[in-house]
C-alpha positions as CSV (number, residue, x, y, z in Angstrom):
1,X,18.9,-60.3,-29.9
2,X,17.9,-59.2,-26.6
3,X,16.0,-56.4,-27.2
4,X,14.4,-55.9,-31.0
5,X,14.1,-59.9,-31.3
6,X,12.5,-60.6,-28.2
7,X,9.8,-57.8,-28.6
8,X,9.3,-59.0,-32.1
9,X,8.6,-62.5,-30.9
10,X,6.4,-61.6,-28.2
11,X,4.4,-59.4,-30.3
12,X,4.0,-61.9,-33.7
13,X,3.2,-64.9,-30.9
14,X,0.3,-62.4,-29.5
15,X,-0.7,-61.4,-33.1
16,X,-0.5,-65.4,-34.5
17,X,-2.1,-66.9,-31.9
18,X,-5.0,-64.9,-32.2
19,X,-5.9,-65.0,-35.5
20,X,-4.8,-68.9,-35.6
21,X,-8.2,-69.0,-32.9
22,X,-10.2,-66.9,-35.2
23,X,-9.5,-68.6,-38.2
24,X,-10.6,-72.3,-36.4
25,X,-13.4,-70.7,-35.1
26,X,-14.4,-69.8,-38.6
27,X,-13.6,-73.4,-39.7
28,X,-11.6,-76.1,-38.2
29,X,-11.1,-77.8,-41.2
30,X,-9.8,-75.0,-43.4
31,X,-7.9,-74.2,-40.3
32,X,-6.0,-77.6,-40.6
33,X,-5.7,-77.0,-44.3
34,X,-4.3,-73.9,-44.2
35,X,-1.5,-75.2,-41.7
36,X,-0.7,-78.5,-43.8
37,X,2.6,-77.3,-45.7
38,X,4.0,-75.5,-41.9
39,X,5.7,-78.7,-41.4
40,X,7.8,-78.4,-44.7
41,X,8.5,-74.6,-44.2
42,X,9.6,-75.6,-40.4
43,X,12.4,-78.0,-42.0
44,X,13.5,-75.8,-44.3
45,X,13.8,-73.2,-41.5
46,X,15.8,-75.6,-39.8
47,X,18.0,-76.3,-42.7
48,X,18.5,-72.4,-43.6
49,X,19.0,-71.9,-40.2
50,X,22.0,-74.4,-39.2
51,X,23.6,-73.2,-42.6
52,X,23.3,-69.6,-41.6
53,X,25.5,-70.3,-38.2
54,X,28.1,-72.1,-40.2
55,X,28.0,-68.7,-42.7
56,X,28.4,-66.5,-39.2
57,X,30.9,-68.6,-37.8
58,X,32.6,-68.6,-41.5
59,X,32.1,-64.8,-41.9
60,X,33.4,-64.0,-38.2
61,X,36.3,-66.4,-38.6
62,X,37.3,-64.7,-41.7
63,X,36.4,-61.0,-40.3
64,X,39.2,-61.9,-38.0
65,X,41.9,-62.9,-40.0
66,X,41.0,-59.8,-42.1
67,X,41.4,-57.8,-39.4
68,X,44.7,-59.6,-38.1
69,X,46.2,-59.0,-41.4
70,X,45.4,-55.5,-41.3
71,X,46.8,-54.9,-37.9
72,X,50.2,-56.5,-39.0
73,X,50.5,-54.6,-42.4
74,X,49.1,-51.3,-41.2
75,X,51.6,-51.0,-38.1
76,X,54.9,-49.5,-37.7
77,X,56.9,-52.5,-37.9
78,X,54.7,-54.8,-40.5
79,X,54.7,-51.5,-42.8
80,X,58.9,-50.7,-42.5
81,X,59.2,-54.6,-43.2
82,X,56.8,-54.6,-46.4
83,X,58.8,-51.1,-47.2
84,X,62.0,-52.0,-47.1
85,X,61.1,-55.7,-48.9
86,X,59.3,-54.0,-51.7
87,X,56.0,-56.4,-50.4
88,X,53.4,-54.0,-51.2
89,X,52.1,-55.4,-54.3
90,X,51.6,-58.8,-52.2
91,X,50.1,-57.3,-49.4
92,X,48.1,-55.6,-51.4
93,X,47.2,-59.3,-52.8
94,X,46.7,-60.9,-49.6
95,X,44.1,-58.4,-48.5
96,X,42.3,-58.2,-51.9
97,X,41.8,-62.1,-51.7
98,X,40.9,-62.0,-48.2
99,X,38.4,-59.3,-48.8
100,X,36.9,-60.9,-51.4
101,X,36.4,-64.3,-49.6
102,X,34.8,-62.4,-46.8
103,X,33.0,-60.3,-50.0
104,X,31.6,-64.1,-51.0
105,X,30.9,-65.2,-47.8
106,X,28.8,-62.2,-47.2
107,X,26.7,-62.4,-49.8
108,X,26.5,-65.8,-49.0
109,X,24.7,-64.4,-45.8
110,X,22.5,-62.4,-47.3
111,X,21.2,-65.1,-49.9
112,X,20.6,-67.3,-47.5
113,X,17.6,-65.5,-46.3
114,X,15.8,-64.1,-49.4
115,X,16.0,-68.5,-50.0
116,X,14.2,-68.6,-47.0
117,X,11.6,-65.9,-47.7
118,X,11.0,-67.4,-51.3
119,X,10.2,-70.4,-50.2
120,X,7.6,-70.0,-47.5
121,X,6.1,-66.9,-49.7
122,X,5.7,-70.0,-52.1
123,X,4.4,-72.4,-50.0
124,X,1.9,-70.4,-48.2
125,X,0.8,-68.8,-51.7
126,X,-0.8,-72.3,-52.3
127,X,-3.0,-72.5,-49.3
128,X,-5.2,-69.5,-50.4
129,X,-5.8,-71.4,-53.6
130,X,-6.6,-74.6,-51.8
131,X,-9.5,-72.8,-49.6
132,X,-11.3,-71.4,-52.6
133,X,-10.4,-74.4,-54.5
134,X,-12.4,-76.8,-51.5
135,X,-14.6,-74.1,-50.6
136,X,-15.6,-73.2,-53.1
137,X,-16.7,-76.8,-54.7
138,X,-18.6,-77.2,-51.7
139,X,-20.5,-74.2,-52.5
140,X,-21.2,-75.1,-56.1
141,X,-22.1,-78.8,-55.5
142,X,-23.7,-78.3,-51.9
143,X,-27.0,-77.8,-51.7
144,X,-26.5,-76.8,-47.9
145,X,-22.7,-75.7,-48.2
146,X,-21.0,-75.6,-44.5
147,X,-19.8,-72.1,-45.3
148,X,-20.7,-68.6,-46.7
149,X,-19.0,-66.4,-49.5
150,X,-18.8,-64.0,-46.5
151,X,-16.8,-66.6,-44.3
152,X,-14.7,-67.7,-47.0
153,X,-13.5,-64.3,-48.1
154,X,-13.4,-63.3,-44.1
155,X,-11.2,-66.4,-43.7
156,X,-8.8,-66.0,-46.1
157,X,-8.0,-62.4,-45.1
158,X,-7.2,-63.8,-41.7
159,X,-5.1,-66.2,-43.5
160,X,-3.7,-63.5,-45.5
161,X,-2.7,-61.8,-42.5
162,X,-1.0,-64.8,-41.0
163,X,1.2,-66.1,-43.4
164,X,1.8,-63.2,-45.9
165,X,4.9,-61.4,-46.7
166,X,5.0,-59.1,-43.0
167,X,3.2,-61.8,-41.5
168,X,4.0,-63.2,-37.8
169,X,4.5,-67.0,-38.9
170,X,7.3,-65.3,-41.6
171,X,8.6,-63.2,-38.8
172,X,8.9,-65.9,-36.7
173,X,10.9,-68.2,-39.1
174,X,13.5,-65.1,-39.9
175,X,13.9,-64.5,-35.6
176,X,14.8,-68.7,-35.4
177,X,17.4,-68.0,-38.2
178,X,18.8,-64.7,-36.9
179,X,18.5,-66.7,-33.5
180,X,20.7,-69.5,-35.1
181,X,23.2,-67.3,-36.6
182,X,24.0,-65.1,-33.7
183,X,24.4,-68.8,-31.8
184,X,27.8,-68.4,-34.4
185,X,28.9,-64.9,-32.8
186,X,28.0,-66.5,-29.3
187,X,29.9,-69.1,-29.8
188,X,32.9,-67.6,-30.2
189,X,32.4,-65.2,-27.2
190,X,31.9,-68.0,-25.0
191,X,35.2,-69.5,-26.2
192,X,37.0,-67.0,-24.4
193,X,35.1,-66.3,-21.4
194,X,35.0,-69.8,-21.0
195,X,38.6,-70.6,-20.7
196,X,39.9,-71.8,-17.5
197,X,42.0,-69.2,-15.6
198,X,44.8,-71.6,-15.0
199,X,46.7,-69.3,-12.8
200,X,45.1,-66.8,-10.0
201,X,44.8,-66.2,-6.2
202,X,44.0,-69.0,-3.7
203,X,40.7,-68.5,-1.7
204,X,43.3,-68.4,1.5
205,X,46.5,-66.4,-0.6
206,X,48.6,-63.8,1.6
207,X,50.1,-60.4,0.2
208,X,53.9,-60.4,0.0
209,X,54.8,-57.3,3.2
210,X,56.2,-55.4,-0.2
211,X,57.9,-52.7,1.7
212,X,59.4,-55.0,4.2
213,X,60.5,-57.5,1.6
214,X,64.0,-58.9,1.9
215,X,64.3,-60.3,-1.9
216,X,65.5,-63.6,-1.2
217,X,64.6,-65.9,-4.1
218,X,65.0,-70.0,-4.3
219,X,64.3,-72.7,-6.5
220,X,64.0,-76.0,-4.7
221,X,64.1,-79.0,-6.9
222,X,61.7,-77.2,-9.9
223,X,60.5,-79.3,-13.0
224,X,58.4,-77.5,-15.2
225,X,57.3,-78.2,-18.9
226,X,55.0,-76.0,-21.2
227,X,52.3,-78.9,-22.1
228,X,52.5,-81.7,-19.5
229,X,50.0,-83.6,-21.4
230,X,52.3,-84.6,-24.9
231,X,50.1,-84.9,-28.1
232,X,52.3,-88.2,-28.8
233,X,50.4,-90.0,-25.8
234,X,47.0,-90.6,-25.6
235,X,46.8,-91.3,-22.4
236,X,48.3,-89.7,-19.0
237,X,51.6,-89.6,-20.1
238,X,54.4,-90.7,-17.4
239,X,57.1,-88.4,-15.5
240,X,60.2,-90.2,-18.1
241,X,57.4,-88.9,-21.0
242,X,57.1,-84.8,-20.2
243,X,58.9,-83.2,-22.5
244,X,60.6,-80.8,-19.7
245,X,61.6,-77.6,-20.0
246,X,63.4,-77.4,-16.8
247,X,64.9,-80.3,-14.6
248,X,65.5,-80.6,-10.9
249,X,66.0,-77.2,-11.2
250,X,67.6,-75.1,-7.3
251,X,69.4,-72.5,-6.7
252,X,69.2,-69.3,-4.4
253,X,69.5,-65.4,-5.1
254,X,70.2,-63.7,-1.6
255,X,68.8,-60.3,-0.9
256,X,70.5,-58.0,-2.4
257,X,72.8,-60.6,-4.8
258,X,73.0,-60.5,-8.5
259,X,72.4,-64.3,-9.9
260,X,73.2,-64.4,-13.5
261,X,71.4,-67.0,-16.1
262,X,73.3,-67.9,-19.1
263,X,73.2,-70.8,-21.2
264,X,72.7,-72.0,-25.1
265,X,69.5,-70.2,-26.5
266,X,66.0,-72.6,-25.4
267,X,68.0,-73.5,-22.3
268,X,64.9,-72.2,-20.2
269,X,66.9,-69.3,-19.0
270,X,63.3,-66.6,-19.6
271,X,61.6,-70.0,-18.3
272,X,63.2,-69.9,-15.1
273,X,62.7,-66.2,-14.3
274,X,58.8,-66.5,-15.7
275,X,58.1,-68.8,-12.4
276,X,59.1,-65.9,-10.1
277,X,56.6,-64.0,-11.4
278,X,54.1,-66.8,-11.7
279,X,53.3,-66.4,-15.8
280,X,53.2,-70.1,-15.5
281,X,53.1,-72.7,-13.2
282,X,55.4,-74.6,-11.1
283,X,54.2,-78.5,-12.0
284,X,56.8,-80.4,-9.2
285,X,59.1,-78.3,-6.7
286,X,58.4,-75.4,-5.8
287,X,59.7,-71.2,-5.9
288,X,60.2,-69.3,-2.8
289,X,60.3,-65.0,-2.0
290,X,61.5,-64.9,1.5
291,X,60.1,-68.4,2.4
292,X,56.8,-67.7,0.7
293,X,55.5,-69.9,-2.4
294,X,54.2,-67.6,-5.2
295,X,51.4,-69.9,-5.4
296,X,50.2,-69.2,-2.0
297,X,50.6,-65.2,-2.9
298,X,48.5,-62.2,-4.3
299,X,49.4,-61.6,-7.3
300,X,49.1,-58.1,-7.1
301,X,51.8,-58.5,-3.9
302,X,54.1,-60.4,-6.2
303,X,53.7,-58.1,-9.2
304,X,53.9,-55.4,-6.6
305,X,57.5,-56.8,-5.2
306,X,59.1,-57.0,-8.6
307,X,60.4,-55.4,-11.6
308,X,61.0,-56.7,-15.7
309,X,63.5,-55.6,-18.3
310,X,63.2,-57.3,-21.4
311,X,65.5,-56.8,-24.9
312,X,62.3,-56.1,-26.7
313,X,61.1,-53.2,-24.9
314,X,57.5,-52.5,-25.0
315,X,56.1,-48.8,-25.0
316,X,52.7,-47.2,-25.3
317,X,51.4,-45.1,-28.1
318,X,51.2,-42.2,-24.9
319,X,53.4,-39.8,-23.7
320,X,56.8,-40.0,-22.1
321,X,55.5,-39.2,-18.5
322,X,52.8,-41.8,-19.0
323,X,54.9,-44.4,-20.3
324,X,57.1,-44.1,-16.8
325,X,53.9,-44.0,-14.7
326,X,52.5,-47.1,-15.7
327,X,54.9,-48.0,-13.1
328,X,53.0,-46.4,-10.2
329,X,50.2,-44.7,-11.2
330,X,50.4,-42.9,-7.9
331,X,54.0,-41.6,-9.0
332,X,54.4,-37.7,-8.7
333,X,56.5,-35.3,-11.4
334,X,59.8,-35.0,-9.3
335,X,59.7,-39.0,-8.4
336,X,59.7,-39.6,-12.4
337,X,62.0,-36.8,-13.2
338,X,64.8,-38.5,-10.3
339,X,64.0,-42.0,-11.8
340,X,65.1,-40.1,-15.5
341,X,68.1,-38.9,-14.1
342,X,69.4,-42.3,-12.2
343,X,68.9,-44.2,-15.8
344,X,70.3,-41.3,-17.1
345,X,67.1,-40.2,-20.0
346,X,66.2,-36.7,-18.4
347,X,68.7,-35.1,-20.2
348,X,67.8,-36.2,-23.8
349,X,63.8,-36.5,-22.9
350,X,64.0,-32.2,-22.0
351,X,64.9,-32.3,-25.7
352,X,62.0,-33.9,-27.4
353,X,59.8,-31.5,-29.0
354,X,57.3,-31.5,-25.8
355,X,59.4,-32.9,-23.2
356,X,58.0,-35.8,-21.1
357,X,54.3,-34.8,-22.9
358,X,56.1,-35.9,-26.0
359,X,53.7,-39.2,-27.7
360,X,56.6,-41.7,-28.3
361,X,54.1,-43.4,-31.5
362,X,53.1,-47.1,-31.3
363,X,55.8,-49.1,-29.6
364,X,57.6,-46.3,-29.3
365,X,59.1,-45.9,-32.6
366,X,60.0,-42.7,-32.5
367,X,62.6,-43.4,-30.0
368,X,65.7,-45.3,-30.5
369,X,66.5,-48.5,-29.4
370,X,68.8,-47.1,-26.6
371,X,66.2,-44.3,-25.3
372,X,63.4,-46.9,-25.3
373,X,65.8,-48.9,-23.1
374,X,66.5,-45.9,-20.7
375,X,63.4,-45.1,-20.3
376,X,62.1,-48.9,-19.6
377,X,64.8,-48.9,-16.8
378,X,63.8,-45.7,-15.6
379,X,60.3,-47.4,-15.0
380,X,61.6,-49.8,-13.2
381,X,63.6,-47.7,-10.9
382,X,60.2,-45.8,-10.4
383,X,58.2,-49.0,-9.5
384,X,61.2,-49.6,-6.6
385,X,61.0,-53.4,-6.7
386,X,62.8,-55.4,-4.6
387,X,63.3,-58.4,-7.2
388,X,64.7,-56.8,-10.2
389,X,64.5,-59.3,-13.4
390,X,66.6,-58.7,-16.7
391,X,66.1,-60.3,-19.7
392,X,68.9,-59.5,-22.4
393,X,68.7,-56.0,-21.4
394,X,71.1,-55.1,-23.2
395,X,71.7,-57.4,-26.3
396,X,70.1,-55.4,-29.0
397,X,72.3,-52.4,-28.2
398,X,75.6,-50.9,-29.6
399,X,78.1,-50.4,-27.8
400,X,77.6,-47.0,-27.2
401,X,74.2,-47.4,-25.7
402,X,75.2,-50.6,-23.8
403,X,77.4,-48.5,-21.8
404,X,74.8,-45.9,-21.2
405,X,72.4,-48.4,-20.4
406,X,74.3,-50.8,-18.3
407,X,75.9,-47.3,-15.8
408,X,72.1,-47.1,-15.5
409,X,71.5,-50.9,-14.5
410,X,74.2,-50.5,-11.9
411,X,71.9,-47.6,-10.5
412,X,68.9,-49.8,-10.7
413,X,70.4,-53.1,-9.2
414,X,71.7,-51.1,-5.9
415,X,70.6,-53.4,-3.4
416,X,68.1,-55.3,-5.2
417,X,67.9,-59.0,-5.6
418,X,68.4,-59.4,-9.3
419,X,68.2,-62.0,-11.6
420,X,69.8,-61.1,-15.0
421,X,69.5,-63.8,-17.9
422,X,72.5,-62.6,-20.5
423,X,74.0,-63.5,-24.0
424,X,76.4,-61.0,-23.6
425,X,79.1,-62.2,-20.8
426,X,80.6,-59.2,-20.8
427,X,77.8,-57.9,-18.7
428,X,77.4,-59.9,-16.0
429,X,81.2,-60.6,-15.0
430,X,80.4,-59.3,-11.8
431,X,77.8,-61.6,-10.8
432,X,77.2,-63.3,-7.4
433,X,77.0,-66.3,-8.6
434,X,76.7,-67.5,-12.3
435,X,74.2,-70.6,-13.1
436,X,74.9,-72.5,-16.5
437,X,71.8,-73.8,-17.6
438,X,71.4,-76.7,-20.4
439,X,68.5,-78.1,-21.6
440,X,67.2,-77.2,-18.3
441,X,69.4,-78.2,-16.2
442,X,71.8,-76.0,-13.9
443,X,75.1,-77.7,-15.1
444,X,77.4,-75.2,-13.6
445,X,77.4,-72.7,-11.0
446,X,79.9,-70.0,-9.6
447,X,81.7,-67.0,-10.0
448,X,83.4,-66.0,-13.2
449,X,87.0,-66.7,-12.1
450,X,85.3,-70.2,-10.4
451,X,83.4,-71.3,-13.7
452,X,86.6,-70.5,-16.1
453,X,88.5,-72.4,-13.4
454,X,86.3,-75.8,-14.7
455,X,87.1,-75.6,-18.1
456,X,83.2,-76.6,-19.2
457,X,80.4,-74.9,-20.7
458,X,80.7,-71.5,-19.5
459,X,84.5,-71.5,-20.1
460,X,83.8,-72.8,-24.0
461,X,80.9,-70.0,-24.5
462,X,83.6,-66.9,-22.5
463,X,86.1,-68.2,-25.4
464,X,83.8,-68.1,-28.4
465,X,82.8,-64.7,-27.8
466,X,86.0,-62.8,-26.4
467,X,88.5,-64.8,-28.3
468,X,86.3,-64.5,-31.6
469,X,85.9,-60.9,-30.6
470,X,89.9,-60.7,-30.2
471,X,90.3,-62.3,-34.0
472,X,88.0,-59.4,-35.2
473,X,89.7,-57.3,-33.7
474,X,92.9,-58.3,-35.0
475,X,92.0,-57.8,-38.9
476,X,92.5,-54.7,-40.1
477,X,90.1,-53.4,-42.4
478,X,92.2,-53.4,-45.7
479,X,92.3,-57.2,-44.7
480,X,88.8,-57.2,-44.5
481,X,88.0,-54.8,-48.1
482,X,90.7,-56.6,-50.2
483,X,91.3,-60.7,-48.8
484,X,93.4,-61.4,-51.5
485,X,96.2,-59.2,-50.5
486,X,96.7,-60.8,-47.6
C-alpha cells in the first residue's frame, strides 16, 4: 500500500486532473455531463469498499483459524493424539470444511471487484453516448452549432481516456477499495501492537546486585485475583466482590531455605510463585527479594536472579547444547558439560547419536520424559539462580526417574532459596517450612512432623496418599487379576 498504491495514485491524480482541464476547456457543459453519473459510481465504491474490509477481516479471521488448526494437527503431540484416537478421517473433515469456507470467502474477494469494474465500465459507457447524443442534435438543428465534428470527436477521446477500462478515475476507485480492504489487515495488526503492556520497568526501576543476592523472599499481606474487574458487575466492583485468587497472603523463604507449596489443585499454589517472577501483578500487598519490591525491579535483574522448573517441560526444536545455553548464552562447553553431570544427563546425552549437537525434535520429543527433565534442571543449574522455583518437578515421572531426578534437585537446591510447589509429599518432606494453601489462603504452616502434629489439611492429604499407597501395596496381584477369589 505504501509503495505501488501511492505511486499509482499520484500518477492517475496527475494524469486525471489534466485531461479533466482539457476536456472543460473544450466544453464546460459536456464537461459537467460527462461527470454526472461520478456521484453514483462514488457510492457504489463506497459500498464495495466497506464490504471488501468485512471480506479481509472475514478471510484473515479465517486464514487464522486455518492455520491454528494446522499447527495443532500437524505437530508432534496433536498428530500422536489423532494417531492413537483413530481422528484422521475428522481431521481431515475439519480442515476440508475450513478450507472450503476460506475457498468461499475468497472468491467472495475476488467477485467483489470485477462488481465494481462492471459497474463503472457500465456507467461511464453511457456518457460517450450522451455527448454525441447532445452534440450532435446541436449540430443537426443548429444553424451556428457551439461545437465542431473535430471537438466532439477530440473530446470524447479525452473522455475515453479518463474513464475507460485502464483509466485514472477506474484506478482510482480500485486504490480506495484496496485502501479499504487492507484497513481489515491493519486492523488486526494494530490490535496487538496496541495492547497495553500491563507489566514492565518503572522509569526509576533498580537492578537486583544478582551476584551479591542473598535470596530472601516475602509475601506481606498479598491479594491478588486474575480479572479484578468481574463481568458480573457493571460497575467498579467492591473489594467483598473480586473473585480472589489469593487472600492476605505472607510468609517468608530465608536464603538458602526450602519453602514448600502444597495444597488442593486451583489453590493458587503456581499463582503464588508467578508473583516472584512478576508474570502478573501484585493488586494489594506487596512481594519482596531482599527488601526489594519486584515492581520497583528490572526485569532482566529479576529474571537474571532466578530459575523455573515446571512438570511440563519445554524444549526447542535445537540441539542439546543449545537447549542448555538458552540459560546463559555466554555459557562455555565445560560450564554446560559440569551442569550435565550435577543433574546427572552427561552420561546418557554422550550417547545420543551426535552427542550434545544431537536436535532433540519439537518439544523435545525425542527425549523421554525423564531426560527432558534432566536436562531442564541442568539449565537451571547453568543459569546459577539464587531463587530456584519448582513447579511439580517431578509429578509426571516414574519412580525410577523421580529418583534420578530428585538426587539432581538436591544438587540444584544447594544453597539456593527455593520454592517448590508439590503434589507429591513424598518430595518435599524435608522442607523448611511447609505452607498449606486453600483457596488462597495459607491455612497451615510448618514442618512435616509440626503439620501432622495438627491433625488438618496437610495431615488428611499425607494420609490419602501414603496410606492409599500402603493399601496398594498390600494387594497382591492375583487379588488384583482374579477379585472373586478373594
Amino acid at each position: 500500500m505504501l509503495t505501488n498504491t501511492f505511486t499509482n495514485t499520484v500518477r492517475n491524480l496527475a494524469a486525471g486532473i489534466s485531461v479533466m482541464i482539457a476536456m472543460f476547456v473544450l466544453s464546460p457543459q459536456l464537461t459537467l455531463l460527462s461527470f454526472a453519473f461520478l456521484p453514483i459510481v462514488w457510492i457504489i465504491g463506497t459500498r464495495v469498499g466497506r464490504i471488501s474490509r468485512q471480506v479481509n477481516a472475514q478471510r484473515q479471521q479465517q486464514l487464522a483459524t486455518l492455520t491454528s488448526q494446522m499447527e495443532e494437527t500437524l505437530s508432534v503431540s496433536g498428530a500422536m493424539l489423532i494417531k492413537v484416537f483413530g481422528g484422521g478421517a475428522r481431521a481431515q473433515k475439519n480442515f476440508a470444511e475450513g478450507n472450503q469456507k476460506l475457498s468461499d470467502i475468497q472468491i467472495r474477494r475476488q467477485m467483489l471487484g470485477s462488481w465494481l469494474f462492471a459497474a463503472t465500465m457500465s456507467l461511464f459507457s453511457i456518457a460517450p453516448v450522451m455527448v454525441y447524443l447532445i452534440a450532435g442534435r446541436q449540430l443537426i438543428t443548429s444553424d451556428n452549432p457551439p461545437l465542431t465534428i473535430g471537438t466532439i470527436i477530440a473530446f470524447t477521446a479525452l473522455q475515453a481516456r479518463l474513464v475507460g477500462p485502464r483509466s485514472p478515475i477506474n484506478d482510482l476507485l480500485g486504490v480506495r477499495v484496496q485502501l479499504q480492504g487492507s484497513l481489515a489487515l491493519f486492523d488486526r495488526i494494530y490490535d496487538y501492537l496496541d495492547l497495553p503492556i500491563t507489566i514492565q520497568d518503572k522509569p526509576n526501576a533498580i537492578s537486583l546486585p544478582v551476584r551479591t543476592l542473598a535470596g530472601k523472599v516475602t509475601f506481606d499481606r498479598v491479594w491478588f485475583a486474575y480479572e479484578a474487574h468481574s463481568a458480573k458487575h457493571a460497575a467498579e466492583p467492591t473489594f467483598a466482590e473480586v473473585d480472589w485468587t489469593l487472600r492476605n497472603m505472607s510468609f517468608t523463604a530465608e536464603p538458602g531455605q526450602l519453602v514448600a507449596l502444597v495444597g488442593p489443585s486451583g489453590a493458587g499454589k503456581s499463582t503464588s510463585v508467578s508473583l516472584v517472577a512478576r508474570l502478573y501483578e501484585v493488586q494489594e500487598g506487596s512481594v519482596t527479594i531482599d527488601g526489594h519490591d519486584v515492581r520497583d525491579v528490572t526485569l532482566q535483574s529479576l529474571s537474571d536472579s532466578m530459575a523455573f522448573v515446571t512438570q511440563e517441560t519445554y524444549l526447542f526444536d535445537a540441539t542439546v547444547r543449545e537447549n542448555l545455553r538458552f540459560a546463559r548464552q555466554d555459557a562455555t562447553d565445560h560450564e554446560i558439560y559440569v551442569a550435565a553431570r550435577s543433574a546427572a544427563i552427561h552420561d546418557r546425552i554422550e550417547l545420543l547419536a551426535h552427542g550434545y549437537d544431537t536436535i532433540v525434535g519439537e518439544r523435545g520429543y525425542k527425549l523421554s520424559g525423564g531426560e527432558k527433565q534432566r536436562i531442564a534442571i541442568a539449565r537451571a543449574i547453568l543459569k546459577e539462580p539464587k531463587i530456584l522455583i519448582l513447579d511439580e518437578a517431578t509429578s509426571a515421572l516414574d519412580t525410577h526417574n523421580e529418583r534420578s531426578v530428585q538426587s539432581a534437585l538436591a544438587t540444584l537446591m544447594n544453597g539456593r532459596t527455593t520454592l517448590a510447589i508439590a503434589h507429591r509429599l513424598s518430595t518435599i518432606l524435608a522442607a523448611d517450612q511447609i505452607l498449606v494453601v486453600d483457596h488462597g489462603y495459607i491455612v497451615e504452616r510448618g514442618t512435616h512432623s509440626d503439620l501432622l502434629e495438627q491433625d488438618g489439611l496437610y495431615a488428611r492429604l499425607y494420609s490419602e496418599q501414603f496410606l492409599t499407597q500402603q493399601q496398594i501395596d498390600a494387594v497382591s496381584l492375583d487379588e488384583v487379576v482374579h477379585p472373586a477369589v478373594t
